[in-house]
N, C-alpha and C positions, 0 to 999 in steps of 0.2 A: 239470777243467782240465788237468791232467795229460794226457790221451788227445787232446786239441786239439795240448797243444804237441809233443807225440809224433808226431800225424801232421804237424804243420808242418814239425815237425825230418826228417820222411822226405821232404816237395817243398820243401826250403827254398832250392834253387839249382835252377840250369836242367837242369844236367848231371843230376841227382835223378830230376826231371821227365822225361825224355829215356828217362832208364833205366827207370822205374816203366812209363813207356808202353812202351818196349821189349819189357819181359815180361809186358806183359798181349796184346801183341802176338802174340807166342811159343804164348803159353797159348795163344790163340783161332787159331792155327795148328795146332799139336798137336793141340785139339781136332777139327779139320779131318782132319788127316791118321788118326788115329786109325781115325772111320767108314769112310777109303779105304782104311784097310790091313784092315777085314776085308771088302768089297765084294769086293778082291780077291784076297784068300784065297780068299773062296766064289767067284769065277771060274777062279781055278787050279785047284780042285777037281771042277770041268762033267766029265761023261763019258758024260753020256747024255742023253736027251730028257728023261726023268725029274727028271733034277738042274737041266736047267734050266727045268723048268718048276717045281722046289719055290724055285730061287733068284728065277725073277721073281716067284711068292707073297710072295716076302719083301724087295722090294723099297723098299715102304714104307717099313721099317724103320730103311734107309737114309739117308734125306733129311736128317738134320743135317747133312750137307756140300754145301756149295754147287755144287763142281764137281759132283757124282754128281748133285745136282737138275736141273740143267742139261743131262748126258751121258741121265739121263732121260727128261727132258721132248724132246730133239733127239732120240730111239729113238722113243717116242712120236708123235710128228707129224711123223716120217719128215723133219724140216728145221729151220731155227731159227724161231721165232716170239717175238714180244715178250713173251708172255705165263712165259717163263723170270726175267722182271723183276719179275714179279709175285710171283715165290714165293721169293724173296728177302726177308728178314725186315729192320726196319729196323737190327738189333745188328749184323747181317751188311753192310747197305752201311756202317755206321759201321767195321767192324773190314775191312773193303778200302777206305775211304777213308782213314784212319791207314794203312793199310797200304803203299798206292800214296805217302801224303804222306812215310812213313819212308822208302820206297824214293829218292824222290829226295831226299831232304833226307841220310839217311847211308849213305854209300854202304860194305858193308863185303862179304866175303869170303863170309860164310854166306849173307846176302841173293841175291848173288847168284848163289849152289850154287843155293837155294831155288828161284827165279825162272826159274832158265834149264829145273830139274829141271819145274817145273810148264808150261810152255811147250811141254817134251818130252812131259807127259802129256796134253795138251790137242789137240795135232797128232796125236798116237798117237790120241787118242781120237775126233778127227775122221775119221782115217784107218780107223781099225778098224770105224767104223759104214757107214762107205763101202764097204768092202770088203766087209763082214757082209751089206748089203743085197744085193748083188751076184752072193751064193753062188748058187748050184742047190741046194744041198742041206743039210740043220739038220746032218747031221756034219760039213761045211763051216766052219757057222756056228761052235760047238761048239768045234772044233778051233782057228778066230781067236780067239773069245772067250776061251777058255782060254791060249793066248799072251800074249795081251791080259793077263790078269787077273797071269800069273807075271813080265811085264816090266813092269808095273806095280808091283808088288808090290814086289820090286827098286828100285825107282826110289823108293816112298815108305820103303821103311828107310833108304835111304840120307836120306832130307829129315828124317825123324824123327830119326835120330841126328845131323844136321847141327844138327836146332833142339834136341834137348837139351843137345848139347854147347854152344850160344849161350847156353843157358836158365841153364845152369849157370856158365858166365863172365860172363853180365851180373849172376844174383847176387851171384856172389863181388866183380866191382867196385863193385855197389849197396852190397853190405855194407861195404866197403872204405870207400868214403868217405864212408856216413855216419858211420862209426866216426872219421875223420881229422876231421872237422867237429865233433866228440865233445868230440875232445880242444882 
């Protein structure tokens, strides 16, 4: 009985509620970003035919991030097809449907670092396959890719340290007022 009123004592107001989804939010963000920061690592590091042909062996590897399944599947079939909807797991349209419902529902400062930072990598990423198809030549390709992978790269520390430093203020207020609720 104990461990019931414990967890009711942690959704026991809205503000609670609000916060606990906040950082399971966060988490399943982080996790996100995570996969992308070493996708593009191993892109920053292309330098020959060689290296990209051992990175698209390990491509697979990859696919716990939603974006990179997507930026795959649209390399793959040279264009968009519905079937990127398909490989979408249902955890994952739950955690961008909270996602998309927090975005408008609270609108704060980090959100929208996030949001705008992902937008930036999504038109990068539109752009860079456009362009990539386009080469003459795989040290072309190579040389975009590899830009690609270090502006990217960039761009997801900078969301990563945006979401931890959230992760770690929504704790601190989570634990805040259940403690005030405490007392």
């Amino acid at each position: 009985m104990k461990i019931y009123n414990w967890i009711d004592h942690l959704f026991s107001t809205k503000e609670n509620r609000r916060k606990f989804l906040c950082l399971v939010l966060i988490v399943f963000w982080i996790w996100q970003n995570i996969w992308q920061i070493m996708v593009f690592f191993q892109l920053s590091k292309l330098t020959n035919y060689e290296s990209l042909l051992d990175f698209s062996n390990t491509m697979n590897l990859y696919t716990s991030s939603i974006l990179l399944r997507c930026i795959f599947n649209f390399i793959s079939h040279k264009g968009f097809t519905f079937k990127v909807f398909l490989n979408i797991s249902l955890w994952e349209y739950i955690g961008l449907f909270l996602s998309v419902i927090y975005l408008i529902s609270y609108k704060s400062k980090n959100t929208s670092i996030c949001v705008k930072s992902y937008i930036f990598m999504l038109i990068l990423s539109i752009l860079t396959v456009i362009i990539g198809f386009s080469q003459g030549s795989l040290s072309n390709v190579i040389l975009i890719l590899k830009g690609y992978g270090i502006i990217c790269l960039i761009v997801e520390c900078l969301i990563i340290v945006t979401l931890l430093k959230a992760f770690i203020t929504k704790i601190d207020d989570y634990v805040r007022n259940i403690c005030v609720h405490e007392v």
